[in-house]
C-alpha positions in Angstrom: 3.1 32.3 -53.8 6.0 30.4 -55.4 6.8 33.7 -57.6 7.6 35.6 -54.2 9.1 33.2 -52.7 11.4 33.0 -55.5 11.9 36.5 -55.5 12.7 36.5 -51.9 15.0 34.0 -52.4 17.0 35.7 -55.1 17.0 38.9 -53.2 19.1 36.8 -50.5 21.1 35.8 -52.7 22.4 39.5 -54.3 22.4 40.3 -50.5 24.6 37.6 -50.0 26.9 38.6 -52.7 27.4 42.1 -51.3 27.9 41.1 -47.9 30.5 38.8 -49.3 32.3 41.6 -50.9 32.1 43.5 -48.0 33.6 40.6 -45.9 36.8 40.3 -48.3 37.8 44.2 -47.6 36.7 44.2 -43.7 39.4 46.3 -42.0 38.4 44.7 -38.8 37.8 41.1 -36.9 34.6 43.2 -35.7 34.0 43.8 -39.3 34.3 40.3 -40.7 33.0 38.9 -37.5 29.7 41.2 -38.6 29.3 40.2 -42.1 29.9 36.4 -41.5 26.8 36.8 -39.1 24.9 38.8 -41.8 25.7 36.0 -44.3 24.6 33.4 -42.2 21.6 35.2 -41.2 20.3 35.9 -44.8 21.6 31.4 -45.8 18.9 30.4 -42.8 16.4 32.8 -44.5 16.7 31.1 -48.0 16.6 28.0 -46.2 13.4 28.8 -44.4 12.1 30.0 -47.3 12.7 26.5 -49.5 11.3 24.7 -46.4 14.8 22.9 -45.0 14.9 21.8 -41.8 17.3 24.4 -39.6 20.4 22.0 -38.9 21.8 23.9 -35.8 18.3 22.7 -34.5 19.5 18.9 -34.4 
């Protein structure tokens, strides 16, 4: 199980990356706005997936 989860994880992570570049040549506020939520998304999945607590739950 931990061999998934790891490869999950890093899967995020090379997501992550991309979305990152894709952030630094948005054209658009719509654009940026879109990838920040993207990043963020696929940052809570790798933390679900290490088993942190979600902070925006506190």
């Amino acid at each position: 199980m931990t061999n998934q989860r790891d490869l999950l994880i890093r899967g995020s992570e090379k997501v992550i990356v991309h979305y990152e570049l894709l952030l630094a040549s948005a054209k658009s506020e719509h654009e940026r706005e879109l990838y920040r939520q993207r990043i963020e998304r696929e940052k809570r999945l790798i933390r679900d997936l290490q088993g942190e607590p979600d902070r925006r739950a506190a």
